[in-house]
C-alpha atoms as a printed R data frame, in Angstrom:
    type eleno elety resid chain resno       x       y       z
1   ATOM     1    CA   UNK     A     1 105.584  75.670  84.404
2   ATOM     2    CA   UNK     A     2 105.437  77.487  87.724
3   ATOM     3    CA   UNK     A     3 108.179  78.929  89.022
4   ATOM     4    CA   UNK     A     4 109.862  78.944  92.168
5   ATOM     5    CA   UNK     A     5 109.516  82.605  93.045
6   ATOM     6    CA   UNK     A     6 105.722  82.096  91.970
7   ATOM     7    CA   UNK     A     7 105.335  79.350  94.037
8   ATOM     8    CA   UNK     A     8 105.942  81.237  97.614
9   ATOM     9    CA   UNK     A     9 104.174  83.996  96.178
10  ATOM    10    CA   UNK     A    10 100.886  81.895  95.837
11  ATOM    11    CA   UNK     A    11 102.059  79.735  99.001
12  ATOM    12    CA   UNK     A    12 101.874  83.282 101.195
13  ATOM    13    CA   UNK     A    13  98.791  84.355  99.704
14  ATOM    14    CA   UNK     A    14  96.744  81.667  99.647
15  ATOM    15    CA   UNK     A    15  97.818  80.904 103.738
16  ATOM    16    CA   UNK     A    16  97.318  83.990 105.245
17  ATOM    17    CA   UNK     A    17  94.093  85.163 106.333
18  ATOM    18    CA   UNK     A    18  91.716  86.991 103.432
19  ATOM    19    CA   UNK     A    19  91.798  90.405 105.285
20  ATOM    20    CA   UNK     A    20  95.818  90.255 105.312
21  ATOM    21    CA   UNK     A    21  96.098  89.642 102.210
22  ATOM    22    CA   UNK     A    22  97.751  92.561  99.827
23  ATOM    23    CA   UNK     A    23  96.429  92.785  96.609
24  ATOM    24    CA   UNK     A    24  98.734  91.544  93.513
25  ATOM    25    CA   UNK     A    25 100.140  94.631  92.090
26  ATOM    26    CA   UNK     A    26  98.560  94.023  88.585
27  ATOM    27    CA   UNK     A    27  94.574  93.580  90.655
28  ATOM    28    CA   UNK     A    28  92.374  96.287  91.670
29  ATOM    29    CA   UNK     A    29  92.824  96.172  95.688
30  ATOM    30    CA   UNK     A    30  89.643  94.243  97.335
31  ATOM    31    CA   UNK     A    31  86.861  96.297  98.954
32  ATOM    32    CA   UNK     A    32  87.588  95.493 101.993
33  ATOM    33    CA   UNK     A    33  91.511  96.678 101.622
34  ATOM    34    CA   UNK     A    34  90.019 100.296  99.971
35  ATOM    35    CA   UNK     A    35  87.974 100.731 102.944
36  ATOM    36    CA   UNK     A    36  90.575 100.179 105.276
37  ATOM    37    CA   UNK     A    37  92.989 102.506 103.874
38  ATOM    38    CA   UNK     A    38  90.540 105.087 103.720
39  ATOM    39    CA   UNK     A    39  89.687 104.391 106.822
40  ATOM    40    CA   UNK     A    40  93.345 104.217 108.376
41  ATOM    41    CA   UNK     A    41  94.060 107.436 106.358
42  ATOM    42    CA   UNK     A    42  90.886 109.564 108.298
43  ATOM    43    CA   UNK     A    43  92.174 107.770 111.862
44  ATOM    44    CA   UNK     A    44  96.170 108.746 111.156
45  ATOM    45    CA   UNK     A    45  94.812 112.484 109.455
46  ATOM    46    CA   UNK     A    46  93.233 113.191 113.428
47  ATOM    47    CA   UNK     A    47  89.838 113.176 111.033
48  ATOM    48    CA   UNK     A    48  88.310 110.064 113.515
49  ATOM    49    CA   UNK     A    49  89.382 110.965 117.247
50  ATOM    50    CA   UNK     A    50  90.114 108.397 120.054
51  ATOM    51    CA   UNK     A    51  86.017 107.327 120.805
52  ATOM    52    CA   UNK     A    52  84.479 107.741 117.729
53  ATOM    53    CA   UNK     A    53  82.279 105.058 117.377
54  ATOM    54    CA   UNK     A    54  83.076 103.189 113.658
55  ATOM    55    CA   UNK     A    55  79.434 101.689 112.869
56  ATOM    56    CA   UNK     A    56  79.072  99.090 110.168
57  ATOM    57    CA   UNK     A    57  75.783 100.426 108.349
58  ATOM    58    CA   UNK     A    58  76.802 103.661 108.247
59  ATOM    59    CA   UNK     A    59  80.465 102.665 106.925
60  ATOM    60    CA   UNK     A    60  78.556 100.375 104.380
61  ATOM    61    CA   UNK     A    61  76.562 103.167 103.197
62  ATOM    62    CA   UNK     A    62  78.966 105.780 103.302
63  ATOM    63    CA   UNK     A    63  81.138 103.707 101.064
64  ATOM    64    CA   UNK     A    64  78.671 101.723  98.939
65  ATOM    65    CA   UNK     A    65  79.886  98.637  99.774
66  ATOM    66    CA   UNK     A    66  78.342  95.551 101.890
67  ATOM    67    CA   UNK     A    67  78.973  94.872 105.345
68  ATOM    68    CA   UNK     A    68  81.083  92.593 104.979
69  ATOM    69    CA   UNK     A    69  83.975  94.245 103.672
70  ATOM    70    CA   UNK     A    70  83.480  97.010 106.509
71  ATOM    71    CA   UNK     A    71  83.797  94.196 109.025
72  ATOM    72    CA   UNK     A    72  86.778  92.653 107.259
73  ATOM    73    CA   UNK     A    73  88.780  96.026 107.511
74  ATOM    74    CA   UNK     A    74  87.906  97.103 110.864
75  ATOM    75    CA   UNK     A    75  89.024  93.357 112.097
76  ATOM    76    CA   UNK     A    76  92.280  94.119 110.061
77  ATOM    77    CA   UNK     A    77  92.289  97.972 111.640
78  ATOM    78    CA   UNK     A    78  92.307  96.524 115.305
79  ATOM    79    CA   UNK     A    79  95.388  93.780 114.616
80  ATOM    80    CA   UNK     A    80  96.826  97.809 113.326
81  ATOM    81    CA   UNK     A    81  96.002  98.638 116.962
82  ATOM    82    CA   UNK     A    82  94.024 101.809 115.481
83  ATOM    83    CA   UNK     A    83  90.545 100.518 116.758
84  ATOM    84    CA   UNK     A    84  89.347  98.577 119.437
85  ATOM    85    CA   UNK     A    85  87.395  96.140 118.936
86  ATOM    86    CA   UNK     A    86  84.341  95.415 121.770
87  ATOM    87    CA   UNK     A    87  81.999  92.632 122.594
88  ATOM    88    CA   UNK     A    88  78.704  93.004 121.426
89  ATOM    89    CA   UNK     A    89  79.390  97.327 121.314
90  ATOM    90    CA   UNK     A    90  80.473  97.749 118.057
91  ATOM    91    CA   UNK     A    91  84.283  99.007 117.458
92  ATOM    92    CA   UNK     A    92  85.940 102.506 118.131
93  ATOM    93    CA   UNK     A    93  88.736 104.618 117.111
94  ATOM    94    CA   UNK     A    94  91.389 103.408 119.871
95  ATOM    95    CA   UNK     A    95  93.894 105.591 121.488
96  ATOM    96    CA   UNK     A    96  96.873 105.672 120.197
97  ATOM    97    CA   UNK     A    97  99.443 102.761 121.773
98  ATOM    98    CA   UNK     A    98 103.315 104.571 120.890
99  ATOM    99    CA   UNK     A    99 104.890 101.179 123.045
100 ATOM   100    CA   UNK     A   100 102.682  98.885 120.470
101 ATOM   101    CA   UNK     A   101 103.797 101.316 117.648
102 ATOM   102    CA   UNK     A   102 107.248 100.995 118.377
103 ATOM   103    CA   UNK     A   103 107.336  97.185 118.935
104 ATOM   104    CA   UNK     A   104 105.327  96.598 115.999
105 ATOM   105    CA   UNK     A   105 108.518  98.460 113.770
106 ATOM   106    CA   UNK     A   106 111.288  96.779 115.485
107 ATOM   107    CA   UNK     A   107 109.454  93.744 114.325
108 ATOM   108    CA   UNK     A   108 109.018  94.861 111.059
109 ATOM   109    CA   UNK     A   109 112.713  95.915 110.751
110 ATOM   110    CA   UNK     A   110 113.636  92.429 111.573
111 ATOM   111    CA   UNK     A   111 111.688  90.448 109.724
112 ATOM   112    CA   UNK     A   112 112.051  92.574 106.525
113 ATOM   113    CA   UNK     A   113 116.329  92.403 107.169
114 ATOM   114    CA   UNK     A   114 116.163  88.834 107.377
115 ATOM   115    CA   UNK     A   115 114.063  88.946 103.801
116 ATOM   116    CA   UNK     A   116 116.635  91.491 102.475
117 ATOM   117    CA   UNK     A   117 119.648  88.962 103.779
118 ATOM   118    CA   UNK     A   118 118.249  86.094 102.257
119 ATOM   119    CA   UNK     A   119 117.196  87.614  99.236
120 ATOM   120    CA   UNK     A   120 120.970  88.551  98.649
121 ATOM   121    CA   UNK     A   121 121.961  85.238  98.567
122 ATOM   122    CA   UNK     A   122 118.708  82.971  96.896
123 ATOM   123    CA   UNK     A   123 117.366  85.184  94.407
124 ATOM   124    CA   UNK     A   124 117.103  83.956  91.005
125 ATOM   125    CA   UNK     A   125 118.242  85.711  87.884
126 ATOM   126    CA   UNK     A   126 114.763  87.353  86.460
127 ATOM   127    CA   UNK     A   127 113.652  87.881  90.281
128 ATOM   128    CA   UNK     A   128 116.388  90.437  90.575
129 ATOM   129    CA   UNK     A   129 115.868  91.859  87.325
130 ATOM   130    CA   UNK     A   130 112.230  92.371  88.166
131 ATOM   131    CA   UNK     A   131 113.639  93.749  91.791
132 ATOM   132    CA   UNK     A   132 115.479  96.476  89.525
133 ATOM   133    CA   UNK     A   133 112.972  97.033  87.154
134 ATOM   134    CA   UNK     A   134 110.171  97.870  90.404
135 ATOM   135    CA   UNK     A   135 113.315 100.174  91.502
136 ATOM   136    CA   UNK     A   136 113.420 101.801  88.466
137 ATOM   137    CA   UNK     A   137 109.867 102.720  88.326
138 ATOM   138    CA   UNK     A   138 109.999 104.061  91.872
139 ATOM   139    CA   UNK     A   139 112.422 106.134  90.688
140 ATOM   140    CA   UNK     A   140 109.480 107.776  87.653
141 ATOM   141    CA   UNK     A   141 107.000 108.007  90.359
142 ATOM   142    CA   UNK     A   142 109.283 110.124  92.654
143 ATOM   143    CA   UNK     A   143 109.803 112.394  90.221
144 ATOM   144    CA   UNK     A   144 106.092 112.267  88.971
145 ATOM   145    CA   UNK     A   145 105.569 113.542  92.597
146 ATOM   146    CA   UNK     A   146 103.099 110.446  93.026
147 ATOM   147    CA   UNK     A   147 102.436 109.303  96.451
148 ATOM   148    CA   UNK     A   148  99.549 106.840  95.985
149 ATOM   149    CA   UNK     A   149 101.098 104.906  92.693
150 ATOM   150    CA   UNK     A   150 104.154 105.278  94.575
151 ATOM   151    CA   UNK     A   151 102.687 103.590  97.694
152 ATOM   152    CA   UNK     A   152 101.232 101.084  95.169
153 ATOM   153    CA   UNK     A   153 104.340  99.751  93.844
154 ATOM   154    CA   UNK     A   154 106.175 100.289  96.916
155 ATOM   155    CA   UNK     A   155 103.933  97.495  98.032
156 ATOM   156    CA   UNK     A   156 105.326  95.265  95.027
157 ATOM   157    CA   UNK     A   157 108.759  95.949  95.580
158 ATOM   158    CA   UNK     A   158 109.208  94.817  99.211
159 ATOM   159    CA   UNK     A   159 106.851  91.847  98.319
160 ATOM   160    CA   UNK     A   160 109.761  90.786  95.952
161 ATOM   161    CA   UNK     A   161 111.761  90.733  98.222
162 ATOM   162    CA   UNK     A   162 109.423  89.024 100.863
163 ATOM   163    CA   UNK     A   163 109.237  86.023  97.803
164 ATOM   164    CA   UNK     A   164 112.410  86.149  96.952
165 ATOM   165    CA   UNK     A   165 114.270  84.953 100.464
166 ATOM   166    CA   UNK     A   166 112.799  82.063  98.953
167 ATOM   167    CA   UNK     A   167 111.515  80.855 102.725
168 ATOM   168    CA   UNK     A   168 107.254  80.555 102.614
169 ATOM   169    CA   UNK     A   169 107.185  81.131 106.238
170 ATOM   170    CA   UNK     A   170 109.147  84.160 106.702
171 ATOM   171    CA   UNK     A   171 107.304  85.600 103.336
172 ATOM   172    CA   UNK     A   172 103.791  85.053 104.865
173 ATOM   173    CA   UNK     A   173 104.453  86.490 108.525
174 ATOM   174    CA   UNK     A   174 106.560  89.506 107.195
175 ATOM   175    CA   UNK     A   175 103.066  90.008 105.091
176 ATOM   176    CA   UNK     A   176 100.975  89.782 107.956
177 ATOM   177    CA   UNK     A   177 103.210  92.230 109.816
178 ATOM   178    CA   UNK     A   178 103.828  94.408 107.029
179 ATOM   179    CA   UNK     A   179  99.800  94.320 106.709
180 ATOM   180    CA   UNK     A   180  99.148  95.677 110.263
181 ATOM   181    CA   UNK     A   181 101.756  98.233 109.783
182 ATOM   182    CA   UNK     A   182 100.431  99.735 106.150
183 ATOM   183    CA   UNK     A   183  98.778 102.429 107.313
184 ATOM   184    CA   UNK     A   184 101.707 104.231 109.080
185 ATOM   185    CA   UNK     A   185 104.286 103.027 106.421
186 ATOM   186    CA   UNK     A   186 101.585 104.938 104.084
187 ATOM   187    CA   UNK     A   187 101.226 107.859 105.970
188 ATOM   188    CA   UNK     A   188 104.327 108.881 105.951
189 ATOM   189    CA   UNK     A   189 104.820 108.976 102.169
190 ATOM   190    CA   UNK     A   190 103.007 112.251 102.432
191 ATOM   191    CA   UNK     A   191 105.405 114.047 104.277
192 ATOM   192    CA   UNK     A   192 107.517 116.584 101.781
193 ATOM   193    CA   UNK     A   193 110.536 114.760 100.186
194 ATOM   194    CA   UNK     A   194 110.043 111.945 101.274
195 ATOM   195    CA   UNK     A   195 109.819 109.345  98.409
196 ATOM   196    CA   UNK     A   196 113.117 110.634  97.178
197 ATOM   197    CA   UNK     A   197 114.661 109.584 100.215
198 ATOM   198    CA   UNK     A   198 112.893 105.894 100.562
199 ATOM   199    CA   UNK     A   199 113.604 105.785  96.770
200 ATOM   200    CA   UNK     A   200 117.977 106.371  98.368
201 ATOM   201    CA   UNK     A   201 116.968 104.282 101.030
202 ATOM   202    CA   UNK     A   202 115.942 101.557  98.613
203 ATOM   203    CA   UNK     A   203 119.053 101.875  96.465
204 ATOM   204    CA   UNK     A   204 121.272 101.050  99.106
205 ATOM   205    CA   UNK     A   205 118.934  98.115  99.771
206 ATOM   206    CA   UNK     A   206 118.488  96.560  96.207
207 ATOM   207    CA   UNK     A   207 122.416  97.471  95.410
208 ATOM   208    CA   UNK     A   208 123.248  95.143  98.033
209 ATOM   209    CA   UNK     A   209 120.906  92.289  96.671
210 ATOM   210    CA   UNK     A   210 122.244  92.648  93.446
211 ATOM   211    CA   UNK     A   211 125.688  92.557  94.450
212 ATOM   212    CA   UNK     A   212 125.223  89.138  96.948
213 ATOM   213    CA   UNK     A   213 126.116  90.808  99.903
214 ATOM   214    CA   UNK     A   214 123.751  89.794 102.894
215 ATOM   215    CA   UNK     A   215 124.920  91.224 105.950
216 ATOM   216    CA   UNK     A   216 124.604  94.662 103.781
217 ATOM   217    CA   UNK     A   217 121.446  94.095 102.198
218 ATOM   218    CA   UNK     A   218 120.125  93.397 106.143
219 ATOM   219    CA   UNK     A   219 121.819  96.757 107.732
220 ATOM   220    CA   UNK     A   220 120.412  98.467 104.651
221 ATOM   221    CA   UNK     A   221 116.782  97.163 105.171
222 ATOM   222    CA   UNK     A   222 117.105  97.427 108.678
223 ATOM   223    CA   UNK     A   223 117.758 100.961 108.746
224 ATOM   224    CA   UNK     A   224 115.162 101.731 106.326
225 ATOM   225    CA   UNK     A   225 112.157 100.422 108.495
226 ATOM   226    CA   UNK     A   226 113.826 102.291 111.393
227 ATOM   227    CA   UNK     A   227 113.583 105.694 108.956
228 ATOM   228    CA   UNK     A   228 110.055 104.827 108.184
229 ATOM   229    CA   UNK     A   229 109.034 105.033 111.514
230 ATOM   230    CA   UNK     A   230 110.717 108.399 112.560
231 ATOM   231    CA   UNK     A   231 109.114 110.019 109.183
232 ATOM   232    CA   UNK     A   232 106.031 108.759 110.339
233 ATOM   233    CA   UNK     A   233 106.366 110.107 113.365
234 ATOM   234    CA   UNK     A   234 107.525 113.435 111.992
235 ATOM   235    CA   UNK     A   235 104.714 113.429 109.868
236 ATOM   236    CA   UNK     A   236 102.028 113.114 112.855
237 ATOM   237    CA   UNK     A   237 103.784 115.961 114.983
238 ATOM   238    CA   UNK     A   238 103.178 118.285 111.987
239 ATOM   239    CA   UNK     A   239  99.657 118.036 111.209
């Protein structure tokens, strides 16, 4: 029998569009999501400048794959805002938008607070044992030092928390969002000491889940998506 929490889980995935979709935690990311990242990582690193021209053959080749998973990632890497997309020229490394940055976060903030909120009050039994059990594991990987698995699991643990609000709708465009935001949310993982502090962040956040208490659990979340953003920024000013 299928439960609930399953249910908008496969309702999200199954209605948003292929390239948004994040891999299950248990699956091998697709191609195309691999290719973005690394992509996204070489734009965010300063390794692809503003201009550079992203052609699909030589993406394909470079990374062994298809086109079509090159195409999928750079349509995904322009809803990021960190190409441009041009008729019938190909795609580019676009210069950087901090207004678009900055709107795209306050979204996120919202939209992951209102998840947080109704989380606190909807989630079932085993979802918030599963919610501490993907906190618990953060907590090995920070002190593993482990940014990638880390990032990896990260992934899971808001998607709980996406499902469990228990509202299909808000799960699937908080993925979409979250999706387009990825590769600064995983940049800043890299900057020193930083998964110990998300790891706090997330305590506060999962503490007030646990506990029932929504209008905490959204302040909590609320002000963690704000922190991502500033240690992202922090992060670009120092490299």
């Amino acid at each position: 029998m299928i439960g609930r929490n399953e249910k908008v889980q496969r309702s999200t995935a199954m209605d948003a569009p292929a390239e948004l979709r994040p891999a299950p935690p248990s699956r091998r990311p697709t191609r195309a999501a691999e290719v973005r990242l690394q992509i996204a990582d070489e734009i965010v690193n300063g390794v692809l400048q503003p201009g550079a021209t992203l052609d699909e053959s030589d993406l394909a080749r470079r990374f062994g794959v298809s086109r079509t998973p090159v195409r999928e990632a750079i349509r995904a890497l322009a809803a990021s805002g960190l190409v441009e997309s041009r008729a019938h020229r190909g795609a580019i490394v676009a210069h950087p938008a901090p207004q678009r940055l900055i709107d795209m976060f306050v979204t996120m903030a919202e939209l992951e607070a209102l998840c947080a909120g109704l989380s606190a009050v909807n989630m079932t039994a085993a979802e918030r044992r599963r919610l501490a059990g993907l906190h618990e594991t953060l907590g090995h990987l920070v002190r593993e030092g482990d940014p990638h698995r880390y990032h990896d699991v990260n992934e899971a643990f808001h998607g709980a928390i996406y499902a469990g609000s228990h509202n299909s709708y808000l799960a699937e465009i908080t993925l979409e969002t979250r999706v387009r935001v990825q590769p600064f949310r995983r940049a800043q993982f890299r900057q020193l000491g930083r998964l110990a502090k998300s790891h706090a962040e997330h305590d506060r956040i999962v503490t007030a889940i646990l506990r029932g208490e929504r209008a905490v659990a959204e302040d909590a979340m609320r002000n963690h998506i704000i922190i991502v953003r500033t240690a992202y920024d922090q992060y670009v000013e120092a490299l």
